[in-house]
PDB file with SEQRES, HELIX, SHEET and CRYST1 records, atoms N, CA, C and O in Angstrom:
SEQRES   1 A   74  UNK UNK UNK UNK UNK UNK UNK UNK UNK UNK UNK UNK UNK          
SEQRES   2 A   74  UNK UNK UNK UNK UNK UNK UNK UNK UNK UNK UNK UNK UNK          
SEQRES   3 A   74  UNK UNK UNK UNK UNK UNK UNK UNK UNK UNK UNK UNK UNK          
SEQRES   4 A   74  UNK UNK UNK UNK UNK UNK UNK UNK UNK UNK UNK UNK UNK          
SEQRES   5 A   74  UNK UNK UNK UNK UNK UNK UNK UNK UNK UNK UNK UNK UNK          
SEQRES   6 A   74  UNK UNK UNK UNK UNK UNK UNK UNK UNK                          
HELIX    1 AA1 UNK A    2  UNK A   10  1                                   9    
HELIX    2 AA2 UNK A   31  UNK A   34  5                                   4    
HELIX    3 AA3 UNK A   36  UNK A   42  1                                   7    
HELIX    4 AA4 UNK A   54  UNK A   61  1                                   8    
HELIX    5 AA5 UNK A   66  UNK A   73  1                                   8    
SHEET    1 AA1 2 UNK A  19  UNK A  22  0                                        
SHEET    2 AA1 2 UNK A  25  UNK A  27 -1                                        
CRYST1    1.000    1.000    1.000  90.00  90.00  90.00 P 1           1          
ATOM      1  N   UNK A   1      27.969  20.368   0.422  1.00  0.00           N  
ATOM      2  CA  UNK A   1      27.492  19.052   0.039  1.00  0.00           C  
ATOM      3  C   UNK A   1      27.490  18.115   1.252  1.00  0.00           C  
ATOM      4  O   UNK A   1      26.553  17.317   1.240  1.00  0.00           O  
ATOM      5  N   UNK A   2      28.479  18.012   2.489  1.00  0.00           N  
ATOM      6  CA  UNK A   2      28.609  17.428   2.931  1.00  0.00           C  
ATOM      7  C   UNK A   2      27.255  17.669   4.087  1.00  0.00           C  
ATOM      8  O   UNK A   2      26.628  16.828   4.732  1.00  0.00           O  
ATOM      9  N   UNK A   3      27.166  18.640   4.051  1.00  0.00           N  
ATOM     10  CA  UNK A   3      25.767  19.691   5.213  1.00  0.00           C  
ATOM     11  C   UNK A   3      24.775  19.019   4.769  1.00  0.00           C  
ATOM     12  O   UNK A   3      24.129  18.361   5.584  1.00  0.00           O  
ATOM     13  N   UNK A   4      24.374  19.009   3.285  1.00  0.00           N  
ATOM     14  CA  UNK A   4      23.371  18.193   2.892  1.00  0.00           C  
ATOM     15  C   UNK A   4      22.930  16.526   3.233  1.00  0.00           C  
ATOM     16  O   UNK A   4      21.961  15.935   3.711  1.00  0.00           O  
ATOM     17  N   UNK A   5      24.350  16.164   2.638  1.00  0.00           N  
ATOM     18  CA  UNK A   5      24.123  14.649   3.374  1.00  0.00           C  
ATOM     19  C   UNK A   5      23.882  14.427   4.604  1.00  0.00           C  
ATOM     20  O   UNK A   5      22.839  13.842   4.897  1.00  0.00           O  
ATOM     21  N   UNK A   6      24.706  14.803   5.520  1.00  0.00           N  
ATOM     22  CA  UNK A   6      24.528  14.560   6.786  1.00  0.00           C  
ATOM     23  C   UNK A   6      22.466  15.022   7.173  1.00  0.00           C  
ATOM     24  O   UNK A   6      21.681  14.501   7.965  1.00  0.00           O  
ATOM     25  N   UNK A   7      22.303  16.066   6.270  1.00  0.00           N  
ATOM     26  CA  UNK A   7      20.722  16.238   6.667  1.00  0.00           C  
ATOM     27  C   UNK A   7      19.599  15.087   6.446  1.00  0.00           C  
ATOM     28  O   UNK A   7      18.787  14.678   7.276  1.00  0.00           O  
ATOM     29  N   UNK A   8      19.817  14.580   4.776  1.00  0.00           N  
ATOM     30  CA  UNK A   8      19.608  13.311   4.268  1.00  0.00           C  
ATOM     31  C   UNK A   8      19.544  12.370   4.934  1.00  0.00           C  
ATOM     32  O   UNK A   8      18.661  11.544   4.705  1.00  0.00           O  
ATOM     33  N   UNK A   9      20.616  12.149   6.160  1.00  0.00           N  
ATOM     34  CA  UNK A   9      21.222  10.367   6.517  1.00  0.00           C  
ATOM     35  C   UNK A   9      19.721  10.907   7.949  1.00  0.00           C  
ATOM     36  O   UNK A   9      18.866  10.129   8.370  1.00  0.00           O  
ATOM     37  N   UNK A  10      19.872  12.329   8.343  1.00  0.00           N  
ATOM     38  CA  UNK A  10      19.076  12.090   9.955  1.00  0.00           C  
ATOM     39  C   UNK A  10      17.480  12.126   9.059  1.00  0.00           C  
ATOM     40  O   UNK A  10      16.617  11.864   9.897  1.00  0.00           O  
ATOM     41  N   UNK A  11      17.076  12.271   8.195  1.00  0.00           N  
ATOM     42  CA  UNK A  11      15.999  11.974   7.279  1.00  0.00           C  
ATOM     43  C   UNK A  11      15.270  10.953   7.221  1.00  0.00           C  
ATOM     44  O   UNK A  11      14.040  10.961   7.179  1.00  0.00           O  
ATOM     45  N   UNK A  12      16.204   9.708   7.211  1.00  0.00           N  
ATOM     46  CA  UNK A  12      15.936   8.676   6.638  1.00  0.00           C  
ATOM     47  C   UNK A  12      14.957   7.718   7.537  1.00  0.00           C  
ATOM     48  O   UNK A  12      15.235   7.919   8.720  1.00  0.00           O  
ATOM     49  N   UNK A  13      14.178   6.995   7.437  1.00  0.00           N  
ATOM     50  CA  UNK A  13      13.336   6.171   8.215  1.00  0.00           C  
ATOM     51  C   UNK A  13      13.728   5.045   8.169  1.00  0.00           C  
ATOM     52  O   UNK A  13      14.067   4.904   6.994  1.00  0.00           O  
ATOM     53  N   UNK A  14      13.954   3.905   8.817  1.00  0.00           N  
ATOM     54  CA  UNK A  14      13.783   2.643   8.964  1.00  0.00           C  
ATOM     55  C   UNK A  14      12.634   2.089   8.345  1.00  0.00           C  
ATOM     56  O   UNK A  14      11.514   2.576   8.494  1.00  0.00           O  
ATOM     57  N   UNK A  15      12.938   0.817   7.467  1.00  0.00           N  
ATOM     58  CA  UNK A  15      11.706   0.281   6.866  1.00  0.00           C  
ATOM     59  C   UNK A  15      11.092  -0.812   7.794  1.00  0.00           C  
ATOM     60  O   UNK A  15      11.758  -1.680   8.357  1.00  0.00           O  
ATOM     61  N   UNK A  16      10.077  -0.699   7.862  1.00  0.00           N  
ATOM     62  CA  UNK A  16       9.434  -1.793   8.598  1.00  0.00           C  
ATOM     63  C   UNK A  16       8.110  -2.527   8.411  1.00  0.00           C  
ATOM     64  O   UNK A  16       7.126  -1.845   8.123  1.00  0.00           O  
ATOM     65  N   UNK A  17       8.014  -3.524   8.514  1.00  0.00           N  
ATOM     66  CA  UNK A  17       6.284  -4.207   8.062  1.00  0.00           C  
ATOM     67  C   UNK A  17       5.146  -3.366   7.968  1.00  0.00           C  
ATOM     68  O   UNK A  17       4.370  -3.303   7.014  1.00  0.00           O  
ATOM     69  N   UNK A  18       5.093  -2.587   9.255  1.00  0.00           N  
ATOM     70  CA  UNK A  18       4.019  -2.192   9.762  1.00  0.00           C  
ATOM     71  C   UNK A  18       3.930  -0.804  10.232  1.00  0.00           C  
ATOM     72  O   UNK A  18       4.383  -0.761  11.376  1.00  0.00           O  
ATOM     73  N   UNK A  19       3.593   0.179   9.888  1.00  0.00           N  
ATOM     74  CA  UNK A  19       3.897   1.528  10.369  1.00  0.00           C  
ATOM     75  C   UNK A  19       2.853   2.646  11.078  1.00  0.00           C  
ATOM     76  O   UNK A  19       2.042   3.015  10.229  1.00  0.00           O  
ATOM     77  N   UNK A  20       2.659   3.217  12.223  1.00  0.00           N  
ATOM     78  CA  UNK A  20       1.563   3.994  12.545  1.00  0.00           C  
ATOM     79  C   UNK A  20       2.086   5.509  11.991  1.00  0.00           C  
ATOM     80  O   UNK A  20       3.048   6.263  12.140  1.00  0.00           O  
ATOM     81  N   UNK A  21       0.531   5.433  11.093  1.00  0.00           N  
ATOM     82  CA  UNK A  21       0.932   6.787  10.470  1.00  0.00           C  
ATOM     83  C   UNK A  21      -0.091   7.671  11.158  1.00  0.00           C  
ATOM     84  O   UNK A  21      -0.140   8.821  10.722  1.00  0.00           O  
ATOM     85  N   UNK A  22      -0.743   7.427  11.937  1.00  0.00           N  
ATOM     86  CA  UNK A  22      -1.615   8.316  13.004  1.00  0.00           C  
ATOM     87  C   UNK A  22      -2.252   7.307  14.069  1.00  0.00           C  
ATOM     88  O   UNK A  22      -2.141   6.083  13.992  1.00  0.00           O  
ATOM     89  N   UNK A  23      -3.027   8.092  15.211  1.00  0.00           N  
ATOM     90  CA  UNK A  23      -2.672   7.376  16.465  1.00  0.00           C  
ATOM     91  C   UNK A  23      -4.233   6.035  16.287  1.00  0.00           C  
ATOM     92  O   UNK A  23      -5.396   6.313  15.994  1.00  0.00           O  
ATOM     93  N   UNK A  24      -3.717   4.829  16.552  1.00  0.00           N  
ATOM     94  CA  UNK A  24      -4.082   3.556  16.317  1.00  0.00           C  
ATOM     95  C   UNK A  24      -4.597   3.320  14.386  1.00  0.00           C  
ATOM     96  O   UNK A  24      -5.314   2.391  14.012  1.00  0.00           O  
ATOM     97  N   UNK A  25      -4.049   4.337  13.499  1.00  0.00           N  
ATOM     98  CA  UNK A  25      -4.298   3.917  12.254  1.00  0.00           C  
ATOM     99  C   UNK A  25      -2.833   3.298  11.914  1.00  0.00           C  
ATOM    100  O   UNK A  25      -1.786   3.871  12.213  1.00  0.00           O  
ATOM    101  N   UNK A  26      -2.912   1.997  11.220  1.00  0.00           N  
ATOM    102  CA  UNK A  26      -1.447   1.623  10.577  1.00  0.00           C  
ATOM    103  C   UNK A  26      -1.600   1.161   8.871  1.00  0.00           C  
ATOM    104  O   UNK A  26      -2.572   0.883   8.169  1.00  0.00           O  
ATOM    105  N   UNK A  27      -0.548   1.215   8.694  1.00  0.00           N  
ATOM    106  CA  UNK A  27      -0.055   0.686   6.933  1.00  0.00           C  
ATOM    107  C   UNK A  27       0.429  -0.506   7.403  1.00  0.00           C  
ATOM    108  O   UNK A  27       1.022  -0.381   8.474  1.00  0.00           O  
ATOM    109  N   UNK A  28       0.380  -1.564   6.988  1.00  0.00           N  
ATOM    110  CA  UNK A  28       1.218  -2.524   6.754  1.00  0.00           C  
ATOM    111  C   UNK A  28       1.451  -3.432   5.445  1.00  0.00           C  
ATOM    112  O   UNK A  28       0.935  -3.103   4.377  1.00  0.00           O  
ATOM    113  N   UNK A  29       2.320  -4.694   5.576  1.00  0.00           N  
ATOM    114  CA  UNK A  29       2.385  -5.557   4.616  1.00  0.00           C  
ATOM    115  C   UNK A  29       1.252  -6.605   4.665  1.00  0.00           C  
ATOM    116  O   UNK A  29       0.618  -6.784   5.705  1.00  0.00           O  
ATOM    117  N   UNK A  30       1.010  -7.270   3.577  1.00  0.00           N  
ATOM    118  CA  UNK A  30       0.292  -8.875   3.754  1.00  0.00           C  
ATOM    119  C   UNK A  30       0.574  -9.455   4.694  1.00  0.00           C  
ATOM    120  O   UNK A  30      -0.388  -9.837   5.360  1.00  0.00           O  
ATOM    121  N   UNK A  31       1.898  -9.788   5.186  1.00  0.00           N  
ATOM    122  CA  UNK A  31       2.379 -10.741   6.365  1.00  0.00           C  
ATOM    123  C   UNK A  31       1.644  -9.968   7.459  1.00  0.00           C  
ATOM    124  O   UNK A  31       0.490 -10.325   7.696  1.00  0.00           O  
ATOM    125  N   UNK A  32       1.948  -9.374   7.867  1.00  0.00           N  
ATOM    126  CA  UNK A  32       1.296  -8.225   8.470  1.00  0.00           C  
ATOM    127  C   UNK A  32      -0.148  -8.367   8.919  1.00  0.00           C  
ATOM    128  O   UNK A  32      -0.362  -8.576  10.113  1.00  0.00           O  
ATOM    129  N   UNK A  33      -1.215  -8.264   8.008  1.00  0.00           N  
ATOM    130  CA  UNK A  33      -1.902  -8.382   8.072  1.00  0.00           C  
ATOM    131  C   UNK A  33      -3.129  -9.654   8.086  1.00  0.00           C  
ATOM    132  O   UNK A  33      -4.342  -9.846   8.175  1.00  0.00           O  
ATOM    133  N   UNK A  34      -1.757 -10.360   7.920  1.00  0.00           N  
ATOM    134  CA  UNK A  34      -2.632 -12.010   8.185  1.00  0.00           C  
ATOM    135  C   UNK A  34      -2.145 -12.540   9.240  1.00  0.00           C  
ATOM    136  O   UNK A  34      -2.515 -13.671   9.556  1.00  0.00           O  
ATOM    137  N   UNK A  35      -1.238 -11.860   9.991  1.00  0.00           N  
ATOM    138  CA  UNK A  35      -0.704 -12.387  11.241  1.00  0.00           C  
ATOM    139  C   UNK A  35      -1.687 -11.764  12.846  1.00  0.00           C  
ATOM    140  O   UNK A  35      -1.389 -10.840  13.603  1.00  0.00           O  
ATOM    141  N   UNK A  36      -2.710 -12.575  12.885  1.00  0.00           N  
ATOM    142  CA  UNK A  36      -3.802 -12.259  13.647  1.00  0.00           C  
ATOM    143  C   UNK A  36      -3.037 -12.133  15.356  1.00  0.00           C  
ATOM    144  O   UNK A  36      -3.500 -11.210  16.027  1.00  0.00           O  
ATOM    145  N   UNK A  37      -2.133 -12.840  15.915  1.00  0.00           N  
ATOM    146  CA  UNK A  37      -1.628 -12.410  17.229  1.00  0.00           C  
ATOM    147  C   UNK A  37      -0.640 -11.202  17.377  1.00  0.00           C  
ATOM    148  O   UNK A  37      -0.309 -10.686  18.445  1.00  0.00           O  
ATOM    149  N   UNK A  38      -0.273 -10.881  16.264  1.00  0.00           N  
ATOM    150  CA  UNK A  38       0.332  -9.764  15.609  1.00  0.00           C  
ATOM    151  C   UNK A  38      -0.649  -8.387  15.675  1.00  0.00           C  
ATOM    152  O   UNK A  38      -0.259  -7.231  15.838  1.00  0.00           O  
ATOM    153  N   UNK A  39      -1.699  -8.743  15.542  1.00  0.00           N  
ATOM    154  CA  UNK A  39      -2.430  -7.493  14.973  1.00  0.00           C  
ATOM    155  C   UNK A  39      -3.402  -7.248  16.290  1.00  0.00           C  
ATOM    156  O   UNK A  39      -3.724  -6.103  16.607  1.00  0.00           O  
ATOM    157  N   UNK A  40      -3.953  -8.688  17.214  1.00  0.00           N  
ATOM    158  CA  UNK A  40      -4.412  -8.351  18.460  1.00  0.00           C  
ATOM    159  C   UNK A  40      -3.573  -7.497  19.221  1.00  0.00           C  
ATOM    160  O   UNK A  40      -4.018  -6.601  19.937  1.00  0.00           O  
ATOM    161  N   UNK A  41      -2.284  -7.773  19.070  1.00  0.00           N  
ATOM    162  CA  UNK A  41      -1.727  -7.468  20.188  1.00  0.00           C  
ATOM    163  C   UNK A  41      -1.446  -5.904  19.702  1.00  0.00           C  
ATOM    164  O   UNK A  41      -1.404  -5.169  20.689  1.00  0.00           O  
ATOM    165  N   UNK A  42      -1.252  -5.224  18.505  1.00  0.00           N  
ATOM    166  CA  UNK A  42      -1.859  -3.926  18.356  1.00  0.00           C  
ATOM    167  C   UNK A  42      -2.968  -2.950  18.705  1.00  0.00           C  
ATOM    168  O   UNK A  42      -3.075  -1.745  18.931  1.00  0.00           O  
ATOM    169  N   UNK A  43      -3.985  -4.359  18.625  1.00  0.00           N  
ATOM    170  CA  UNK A  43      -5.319  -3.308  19.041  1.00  0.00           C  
ATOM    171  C   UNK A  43      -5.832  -3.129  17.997  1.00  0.00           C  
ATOM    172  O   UNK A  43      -6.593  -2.180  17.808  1.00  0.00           O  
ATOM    173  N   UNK A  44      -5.463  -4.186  16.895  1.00  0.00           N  
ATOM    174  CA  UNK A  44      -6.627  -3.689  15.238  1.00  0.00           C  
ATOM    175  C   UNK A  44      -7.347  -4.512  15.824  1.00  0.00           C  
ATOM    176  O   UNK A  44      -7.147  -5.355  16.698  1.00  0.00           O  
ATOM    177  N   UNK A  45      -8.829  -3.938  14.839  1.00  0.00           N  
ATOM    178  CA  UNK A  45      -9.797  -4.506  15.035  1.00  0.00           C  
ATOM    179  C   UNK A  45     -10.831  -4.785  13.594  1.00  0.00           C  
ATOM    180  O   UNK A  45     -11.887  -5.387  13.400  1.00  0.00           O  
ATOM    181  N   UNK A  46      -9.894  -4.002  12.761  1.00  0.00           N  
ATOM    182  CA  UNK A  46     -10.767  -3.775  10.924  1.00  0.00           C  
ATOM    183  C   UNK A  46      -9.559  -3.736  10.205  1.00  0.00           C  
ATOM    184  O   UNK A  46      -8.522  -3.296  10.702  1.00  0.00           O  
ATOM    185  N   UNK A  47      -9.639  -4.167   9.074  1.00  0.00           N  
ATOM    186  CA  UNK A  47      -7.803  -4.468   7.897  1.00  0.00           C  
ATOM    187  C   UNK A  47      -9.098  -3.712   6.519  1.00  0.00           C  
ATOM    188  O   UNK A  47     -10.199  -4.173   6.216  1.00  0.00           O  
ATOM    189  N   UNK A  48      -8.395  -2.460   5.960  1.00  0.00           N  
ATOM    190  CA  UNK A  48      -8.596  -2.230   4.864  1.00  0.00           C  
ATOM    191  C   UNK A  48      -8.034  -3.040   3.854  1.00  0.00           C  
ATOM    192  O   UNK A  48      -7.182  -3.644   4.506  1.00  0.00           O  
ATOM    193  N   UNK A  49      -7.956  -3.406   2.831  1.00  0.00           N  
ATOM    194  CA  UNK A  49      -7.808  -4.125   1.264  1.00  0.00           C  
ATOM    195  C   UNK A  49      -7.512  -2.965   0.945  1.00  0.00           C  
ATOM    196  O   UNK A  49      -8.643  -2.484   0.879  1.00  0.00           O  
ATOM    197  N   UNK A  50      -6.711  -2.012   0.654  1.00  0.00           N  
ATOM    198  CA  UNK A  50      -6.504  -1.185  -0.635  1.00  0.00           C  
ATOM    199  C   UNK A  50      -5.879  -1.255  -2.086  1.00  0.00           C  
ATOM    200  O   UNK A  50      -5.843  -0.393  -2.963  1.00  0.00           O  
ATOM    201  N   UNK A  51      -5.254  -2.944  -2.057  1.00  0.00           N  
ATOM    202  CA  UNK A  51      -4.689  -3.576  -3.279  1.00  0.00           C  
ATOM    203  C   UNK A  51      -5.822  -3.858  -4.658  1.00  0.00           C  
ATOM    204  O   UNK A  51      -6.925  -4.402  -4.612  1.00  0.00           O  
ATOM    205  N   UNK A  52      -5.342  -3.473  -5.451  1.00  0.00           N  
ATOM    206  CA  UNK A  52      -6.177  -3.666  -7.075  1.00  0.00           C  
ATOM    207  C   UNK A  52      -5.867  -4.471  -7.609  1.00  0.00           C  
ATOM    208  O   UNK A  52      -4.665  -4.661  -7.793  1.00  0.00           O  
ATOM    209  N   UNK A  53      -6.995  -5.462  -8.189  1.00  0.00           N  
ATOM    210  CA  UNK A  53      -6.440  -6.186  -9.356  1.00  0.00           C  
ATOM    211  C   UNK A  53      -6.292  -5.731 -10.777  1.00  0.00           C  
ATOM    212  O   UNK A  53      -7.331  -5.570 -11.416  1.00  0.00           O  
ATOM    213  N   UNK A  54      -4.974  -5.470 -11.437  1.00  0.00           N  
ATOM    214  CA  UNK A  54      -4.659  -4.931 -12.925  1.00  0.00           C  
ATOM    215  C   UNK A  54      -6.330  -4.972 -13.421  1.00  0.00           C  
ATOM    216  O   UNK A  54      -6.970  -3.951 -13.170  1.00  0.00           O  
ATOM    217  N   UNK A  55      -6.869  -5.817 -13.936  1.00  0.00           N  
ATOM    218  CA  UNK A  55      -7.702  -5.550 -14.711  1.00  0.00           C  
ATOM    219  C   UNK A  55      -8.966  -4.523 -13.865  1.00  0.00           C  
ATOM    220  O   UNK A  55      -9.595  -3.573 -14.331  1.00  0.00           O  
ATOM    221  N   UNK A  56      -9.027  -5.061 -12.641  1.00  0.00           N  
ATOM    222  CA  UNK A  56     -10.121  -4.404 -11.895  1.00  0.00           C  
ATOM    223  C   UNK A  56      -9.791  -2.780 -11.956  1.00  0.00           C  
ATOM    224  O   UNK A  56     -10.584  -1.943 -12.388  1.00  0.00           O  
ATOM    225  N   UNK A  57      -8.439  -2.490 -11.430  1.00  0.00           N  
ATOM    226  CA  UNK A  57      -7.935  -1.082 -11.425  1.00  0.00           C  
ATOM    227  C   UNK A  57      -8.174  -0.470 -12.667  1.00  0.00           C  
ATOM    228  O   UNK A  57      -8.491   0.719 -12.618  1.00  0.00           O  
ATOM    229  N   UNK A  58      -8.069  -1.177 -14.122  1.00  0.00           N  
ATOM    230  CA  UNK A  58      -8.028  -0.542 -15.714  1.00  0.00           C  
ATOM    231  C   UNK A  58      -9.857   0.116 -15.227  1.00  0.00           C  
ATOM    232  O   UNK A  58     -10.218   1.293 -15.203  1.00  0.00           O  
ATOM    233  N   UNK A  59     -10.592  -0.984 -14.937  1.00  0.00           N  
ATOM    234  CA  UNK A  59     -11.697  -0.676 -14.957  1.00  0.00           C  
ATOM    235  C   UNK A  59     -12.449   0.530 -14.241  1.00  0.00           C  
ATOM    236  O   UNK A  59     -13.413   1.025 -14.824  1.00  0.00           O  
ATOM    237  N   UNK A  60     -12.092   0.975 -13.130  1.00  0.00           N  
ATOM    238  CA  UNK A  60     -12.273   1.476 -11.849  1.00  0.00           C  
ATOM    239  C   UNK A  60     -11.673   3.173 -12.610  1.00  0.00           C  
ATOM    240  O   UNK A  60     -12.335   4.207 -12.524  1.00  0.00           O  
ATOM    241  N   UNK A  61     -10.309   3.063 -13.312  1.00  0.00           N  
ATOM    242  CA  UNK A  61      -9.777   3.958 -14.010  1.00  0.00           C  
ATOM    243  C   UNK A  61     -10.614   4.513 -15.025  1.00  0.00           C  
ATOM    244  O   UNK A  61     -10.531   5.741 -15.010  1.00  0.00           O  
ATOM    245  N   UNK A  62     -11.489   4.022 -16.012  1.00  0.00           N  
ATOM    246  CA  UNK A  62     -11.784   4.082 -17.182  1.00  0.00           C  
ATOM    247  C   UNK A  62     -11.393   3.475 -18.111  1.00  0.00           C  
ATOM    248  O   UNK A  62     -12.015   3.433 -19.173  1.00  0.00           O  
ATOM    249  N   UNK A  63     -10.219   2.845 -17.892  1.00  0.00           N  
ATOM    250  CA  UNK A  63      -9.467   2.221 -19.115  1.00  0.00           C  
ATOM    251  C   UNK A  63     -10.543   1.268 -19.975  1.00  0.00           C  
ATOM    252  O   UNK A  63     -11.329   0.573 -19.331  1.00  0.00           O  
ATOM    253  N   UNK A  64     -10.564   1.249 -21.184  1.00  0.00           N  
ATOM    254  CA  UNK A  64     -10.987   0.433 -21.920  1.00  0.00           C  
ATOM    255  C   UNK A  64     -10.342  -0.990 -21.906  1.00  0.00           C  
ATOM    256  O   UNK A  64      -9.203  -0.950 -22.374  1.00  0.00           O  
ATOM    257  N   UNK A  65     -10.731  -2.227 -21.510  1.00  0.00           N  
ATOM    258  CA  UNK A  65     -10.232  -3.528 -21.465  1.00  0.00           C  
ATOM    259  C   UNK A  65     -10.537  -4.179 -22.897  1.00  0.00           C  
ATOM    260  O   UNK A  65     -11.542  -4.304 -23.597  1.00  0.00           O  
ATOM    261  N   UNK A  66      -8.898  -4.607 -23.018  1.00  0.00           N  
ATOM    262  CA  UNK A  66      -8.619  -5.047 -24.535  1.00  0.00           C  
ATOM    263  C   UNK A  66      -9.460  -6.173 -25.050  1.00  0.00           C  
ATOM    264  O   UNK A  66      -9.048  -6.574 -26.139  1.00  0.00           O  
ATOM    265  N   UNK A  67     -10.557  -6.831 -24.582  1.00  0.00           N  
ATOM    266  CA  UNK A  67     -11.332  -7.007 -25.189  1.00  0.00           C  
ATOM    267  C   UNK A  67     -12.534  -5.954 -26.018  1.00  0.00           C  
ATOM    268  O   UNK A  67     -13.196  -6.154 -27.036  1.00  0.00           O  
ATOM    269  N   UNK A  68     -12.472  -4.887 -25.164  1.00  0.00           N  
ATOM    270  CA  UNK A  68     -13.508  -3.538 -25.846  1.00  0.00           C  
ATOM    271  C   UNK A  68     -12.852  -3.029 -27.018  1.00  0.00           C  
ATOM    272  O   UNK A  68     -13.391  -2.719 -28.081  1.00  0.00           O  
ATOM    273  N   UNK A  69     -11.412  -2.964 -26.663  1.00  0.00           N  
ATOM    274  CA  UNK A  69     -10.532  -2.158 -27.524  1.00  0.00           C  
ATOM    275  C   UNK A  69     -10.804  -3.456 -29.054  1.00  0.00           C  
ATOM    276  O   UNK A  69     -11.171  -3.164 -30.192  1.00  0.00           O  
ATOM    277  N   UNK A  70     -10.490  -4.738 -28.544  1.00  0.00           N  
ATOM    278  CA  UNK A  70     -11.125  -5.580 -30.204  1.00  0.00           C  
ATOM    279  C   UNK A  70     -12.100  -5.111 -30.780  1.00  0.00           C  
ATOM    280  O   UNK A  70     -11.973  -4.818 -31.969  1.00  0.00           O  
ATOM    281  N   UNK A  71     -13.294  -4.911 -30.147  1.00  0.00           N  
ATOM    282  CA  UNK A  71     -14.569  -4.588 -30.500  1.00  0.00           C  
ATOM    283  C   UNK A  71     -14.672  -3.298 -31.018  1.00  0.00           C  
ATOM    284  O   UNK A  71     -15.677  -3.069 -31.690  1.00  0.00           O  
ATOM    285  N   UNK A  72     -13.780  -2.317 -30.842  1.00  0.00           N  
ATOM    286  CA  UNK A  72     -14.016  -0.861 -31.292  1.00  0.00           C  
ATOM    287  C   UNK A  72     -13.554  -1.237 -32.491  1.00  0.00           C  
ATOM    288  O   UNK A  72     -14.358  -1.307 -33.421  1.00  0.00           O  
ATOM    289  N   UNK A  73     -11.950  -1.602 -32.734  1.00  0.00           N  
ATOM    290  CA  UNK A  73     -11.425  -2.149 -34.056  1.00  0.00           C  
ATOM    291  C   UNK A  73     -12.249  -2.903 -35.005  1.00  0.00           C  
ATOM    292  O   UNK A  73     -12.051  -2.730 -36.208  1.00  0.00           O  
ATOM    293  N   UNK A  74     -13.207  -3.772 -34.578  1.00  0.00           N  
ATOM    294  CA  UNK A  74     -13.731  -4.356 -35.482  1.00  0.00           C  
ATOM    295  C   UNK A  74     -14.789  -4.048 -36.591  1.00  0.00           C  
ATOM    296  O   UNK A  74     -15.113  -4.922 -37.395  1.00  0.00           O  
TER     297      UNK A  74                                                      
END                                                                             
């Protein structure tokens, strides 16, 4: 057990705003990404959006939006 942990603890990553997960592609936070001398000084030059809005995502999913779901009931 103890072999294990110790494997676990050298595992572990540091969390951080902003992360390169391949060479000049990064993940980051909002702060992150609205912090423009921040992001020059990286070398971005394009910010993906990959955040959904609940209803937009139901939609994008298939989900039926509970106004449809009234309308089937009715």
């Amino acid at each position: 057990m103890i072999h294990v942990r110790q494997l676990l603890h050298k595992c572990t990553l540091d969390w951080t705003p902003v992360s390169e997960v391949w060479p000049n592609v990064f993940i980051g936070d909002k702060q992150t990404a609205m912090d423009r001398v921040r992001l020059k000084e990286m070398g971005v030059t394009h910010i993906l959006n990959a955040a959904a809005v609940k209803k937009r995502l139901n939609m994008l999913l298939g989900k039926p939006s509970t106004q449809q779901k009234r309308s089937v009931l009715n």
